[in-house]
C-alpha positions, 0 to 999 in steps of 0.5 A: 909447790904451786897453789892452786889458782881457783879464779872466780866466776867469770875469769878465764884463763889468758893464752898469753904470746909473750914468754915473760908473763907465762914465766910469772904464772898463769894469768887470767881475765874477765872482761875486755876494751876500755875496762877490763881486769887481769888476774894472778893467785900470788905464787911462793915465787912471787914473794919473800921469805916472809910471803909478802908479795914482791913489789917488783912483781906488782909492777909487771903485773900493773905493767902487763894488765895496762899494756894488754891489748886483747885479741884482734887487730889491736897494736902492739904497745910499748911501754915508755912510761910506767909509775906506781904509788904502793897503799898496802901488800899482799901475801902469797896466796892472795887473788890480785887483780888489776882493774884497768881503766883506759883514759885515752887511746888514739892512733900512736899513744895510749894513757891508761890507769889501774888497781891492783886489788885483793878483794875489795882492797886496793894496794897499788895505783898504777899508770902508764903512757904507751905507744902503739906500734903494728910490726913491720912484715918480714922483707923478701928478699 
């Protein structure tokens, strides 16, 4: 059983491309470019059996906020490193958002940082280094 997501003012429900995130759940986000923040309501599925969020699931969720790159134009990014330092936990139901902040973009890696918070609680602190990349188009034969 899902619970509901009831996202507060101001987020919008993502249209994600990428099957991994929409097999976590629905996402949501409010803001965009340098600082923005992307949103989950911690599912059932997200936890143990004593409803405490997974740790692994806070990574994906620290590294798919870090490694979003909005709509338009923007390249591709491939994670090449991703760590995390753990200040506290969340439970099934929570609202966790992650607030990101990027430190530097240029044209082939980005750094950026984020918290994972509930409320005004930060439980995890992640960064990640990136690279950027544009897809190659399809030869022709």
């Amino acid at each position: 059983m899902l619970l509901p997501d009831d996202p507060p003012d101001g987020f919008e429900l993502m249209t994600v491309r990428s099957d991994y995130p929409n097999f976590l759940g629905r996402f949501y986000l409010r803001g965009l470019g340098d600082k923005q923040i992307i949103a989950i309501r911690a599912q059932q599925h997200h936890c143990n059996s004593d409803g405490v969020v997974h740790g692994g699931f806070l990574l994906s969720l620290a590294d798919f906020a870090l490694s979003f790159r909005g709509p338009g134009d923007i390249p591709s990014r491939i994670t090449l490193g991703l760590n995390a330092e753990f200040a506290g936990g969340a439970k099934c139901g929570d609202w966790l958002e992650a607030h990101v902040d990027v430190q530097k973009a240029g044209k082939s890696m980005v750094f950026a940082n984020c918290f994972i918070q509930v409320g005004d609680n930060r439980i995890v602190r992640a960064g990640g280094v990136f690279k950027t990349w544009l897809p190659r188009p399809p030869a022709q034969n």
